[in-house]
Residue, then its C-alpha position, 0 to 999 in steps of 0.5 A: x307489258x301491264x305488268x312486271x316483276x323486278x328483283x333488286x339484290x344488294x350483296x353488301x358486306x355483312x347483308x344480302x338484301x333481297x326487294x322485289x317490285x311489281x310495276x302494275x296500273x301505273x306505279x311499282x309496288x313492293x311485293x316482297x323484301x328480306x335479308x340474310x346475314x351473310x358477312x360475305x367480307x369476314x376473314x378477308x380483309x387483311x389480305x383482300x380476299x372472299x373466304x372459301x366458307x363466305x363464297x358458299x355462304x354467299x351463294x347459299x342465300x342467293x340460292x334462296x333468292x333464286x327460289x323466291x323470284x321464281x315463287x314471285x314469277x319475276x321477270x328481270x334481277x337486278x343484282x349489285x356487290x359493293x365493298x367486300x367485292x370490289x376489294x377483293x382480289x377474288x371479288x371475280x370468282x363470286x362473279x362468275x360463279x353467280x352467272x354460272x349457277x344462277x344466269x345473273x350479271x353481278x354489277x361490282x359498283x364502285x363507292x362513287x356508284x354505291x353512294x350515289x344508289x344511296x343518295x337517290x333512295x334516301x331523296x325518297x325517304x326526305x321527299x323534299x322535306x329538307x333542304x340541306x343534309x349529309x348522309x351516312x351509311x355505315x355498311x359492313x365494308x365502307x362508310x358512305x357520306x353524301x352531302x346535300x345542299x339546297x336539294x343539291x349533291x355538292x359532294x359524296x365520297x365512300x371510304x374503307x371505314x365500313x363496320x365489319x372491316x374496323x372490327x376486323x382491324x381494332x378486334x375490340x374487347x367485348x366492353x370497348x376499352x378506352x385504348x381502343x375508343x381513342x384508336x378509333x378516333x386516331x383513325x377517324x382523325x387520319x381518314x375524314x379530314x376532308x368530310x370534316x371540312x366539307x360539313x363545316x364549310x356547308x354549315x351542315x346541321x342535319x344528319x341522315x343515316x341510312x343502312x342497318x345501324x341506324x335502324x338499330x340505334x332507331x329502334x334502341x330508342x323505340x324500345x328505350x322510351x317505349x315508343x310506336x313504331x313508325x311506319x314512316x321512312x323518315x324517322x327521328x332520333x330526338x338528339x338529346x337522346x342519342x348521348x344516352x344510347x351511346x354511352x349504354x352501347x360503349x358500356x355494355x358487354x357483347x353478351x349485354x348486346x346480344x340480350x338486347x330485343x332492339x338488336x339483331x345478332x348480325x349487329x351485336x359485334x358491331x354496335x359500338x363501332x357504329x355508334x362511335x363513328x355517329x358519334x364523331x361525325x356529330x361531334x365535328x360541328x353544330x348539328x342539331x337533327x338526326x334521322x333515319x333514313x328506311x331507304x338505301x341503296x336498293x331503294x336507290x336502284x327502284x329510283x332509277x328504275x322508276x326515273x328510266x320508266x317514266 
């Protein structure tokens, strides 16, 4: 064809991202690309399931979805779920209810597959830039790390430890008590003994976040120093600074948040969490740069498309 039309669909645990491409003249250009903030795991995790609200929730934004491929004229949707899925014990019936409404195939990716995406659409973003990284994606269900040495994956894991899920566990007051902080780190402390070793053992200096929170703590920054936004896909958090968003995201109060221009509503709940486990990682060893990846798992998705095309 000289022409087509792609559609990526990321069902995350908190946001259904939509992304879609057209190939044309020999390259793949984006054409459009949203989210919807879904919360597909909330209420769930404790016994493992999707809600009954959540599932027609889910399937509301796909229907959306559905509509704008349509307007777009796309030809083929690639559709992935990732934590809040793949944990639950009815993961199966979201599945199958979108090939029934909808004709899609769900993949249910495992946290290997998931951070794999994730790793081959941040490499877009560094382009080569930097030799030697770890990546964090903090999502709603688990937290993904990938570490990259040399231009090399030398190892990746995803642990349950997404945003969505901690909060549903440690149920924070809306200012995060110190009680709470110190259970977190208890927590980190059990789960990422083995990413600890392994960034001390590389000599890791650089961190890459990707996925929404890092948009946020980015864009803290931008509205904190009254900076221009970037049109980059590789951006920096000056490190000297980060201390600084920290400390007002664990001081303030969840309607100090929700006030707040840099950050959505989706992420308000959130952000002290997140901004806590940025925190640990970067406090487990000498880092010296941190940077904000605009790619992720979708762009991961377009990578392999683009890698298969040529």
């Amino acid at each position: 064809m000289d022409s087509k039309r792609i559609a990526v669909i990321d069902c995350g645990t908190n946001t259904f991202n939509l992304l879609a491409l057209e190939f044309a003249n020999e390259e793949w250009k984006t054409i459009f690309k949203t989210k919807q903030a879904v919360k597909i795991g909330v209420g769930g995790f404790d016994q493992g399931i999707i809600q009954p609200d959540r599932l027609v929730r889910a399937l509301d934004a796909l229907s959306s979805y559905n509509a704008t491929c349509a307007s777009f004229e796309v030809n083929e949707v690639k559709i992935f779920a990732t934590s809040a899925v793949r944990e639950a014990k009815n993961g199966n019936q979201f599945v199958s209810k979108v090939k029934e409404i909808f004709g899609w195939d769900v993949q249910v990716i495992s946290g290997d597959r998931e951070a794999e995406l994730i790793y081959e659409g941040v490499k877009l973003a560094v382009n080569g830039t930097v030799p030697s990284y770890l990546i964090m994606d903090i999502g709603g269900g688990s937290t993904e790390f990938v570490l990259v040495k040399n231009h090399e994956v030398v190892w990746r894991k995803s642990y349950l430890m997404g945003v969505s899920r901690l909060f549903e566990w440690l149920q924070p007051s809306s200012r995060i008590t110190s009680e709470e902080t110190h259970q977190l780190k208890l927590k980190c402390n059990a789960e990422w003994g083995e990413l600890v070793q392994r960034i001390k053992e590389n000599d890791i200096q650089t961190l890459v976040g990707s996925s929404g929170s890092f948009d946020t703590l980015y864009d803290l920054f931008l509205t904190e120093t009254k900076s221009e936004s970037s049109s980059k896909k590789l951006n920096e958090i000056p490190f000297s600074f980060f201390p600084q968003i920290h400390q007002w995201l664990m001081s303030s109060t969840l309607e100090e948040r929700l006030a707040h221009s840099a950050i959505p509503t989706l992420r308000a709940e959130y952000m002290q969490i997140s901004s806590y486990l940025v925190k640990y990682v970067l406090t487990q060893h000498t880092f010296n740069t941190l940077l904000c990846s605009d790619y992720a798992l979708k762009e991961g998705v377009l990578a392999e498309i683009m890698n298969k095309h040529n």
